[in-house]
N, C-alpha and C positions, 0 to 999 in steps of 0.2 A: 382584848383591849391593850393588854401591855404588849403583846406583839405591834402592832398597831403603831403604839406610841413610840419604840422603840425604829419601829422602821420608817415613820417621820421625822426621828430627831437621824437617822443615820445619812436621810435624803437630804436634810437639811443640809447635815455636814461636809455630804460630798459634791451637792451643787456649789456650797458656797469656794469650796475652793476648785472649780472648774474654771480656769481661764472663756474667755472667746475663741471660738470654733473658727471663727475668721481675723487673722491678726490683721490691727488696724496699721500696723508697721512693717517693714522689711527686718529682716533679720542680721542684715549687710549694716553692720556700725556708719557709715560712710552717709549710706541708701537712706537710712533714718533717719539719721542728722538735718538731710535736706528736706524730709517730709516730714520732720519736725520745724524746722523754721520757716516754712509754707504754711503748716495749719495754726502755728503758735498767733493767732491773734495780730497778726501783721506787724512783730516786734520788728521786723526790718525796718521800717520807717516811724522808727521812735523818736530817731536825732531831728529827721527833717519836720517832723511834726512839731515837734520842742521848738525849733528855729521858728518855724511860722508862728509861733503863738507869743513869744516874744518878740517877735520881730528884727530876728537879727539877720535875716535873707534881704532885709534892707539897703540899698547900698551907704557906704558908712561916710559920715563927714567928716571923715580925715583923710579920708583916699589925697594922695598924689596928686589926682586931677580932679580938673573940677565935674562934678558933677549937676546937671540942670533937673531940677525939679519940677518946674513947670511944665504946661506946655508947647511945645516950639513952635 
């Protein structure tokens, strides 16, 4: 039994520090970076999302020109 218990806590130990057998990354610092800002939750479009939610993709009424609102 203590054999046993002894060679469960060693399995335990050395699955937990086993990486993945298949890396979900490139190993290339560069390579990574870009397959990190692809999977990262679609942080690229954080600004333009920000704009439309406030509404500042609106065009502005101070422009130079005029701008028409309605429709023509």
């Amino acid at each position: 039994m203590r054999k046993l218990l002894l060679a469960a806590a060693l399995s335990t130990l050395v699955c937990s520090n086993v990486g993945c057998v298949i890396d979900a990354y490139s190993g290339d610092p560069g390579r990574r970076t870009q397959q990190l800002l692809f999977t990262s939750e679609d942080l690229r479009t954080v600004q333009d999302e920000w704009e439309r939610i406030w509404f500042l993709d609106q065009p502005s009424h101070c422009a130079p020109y005029r701008t028409h609102g309605g429709i023509i």
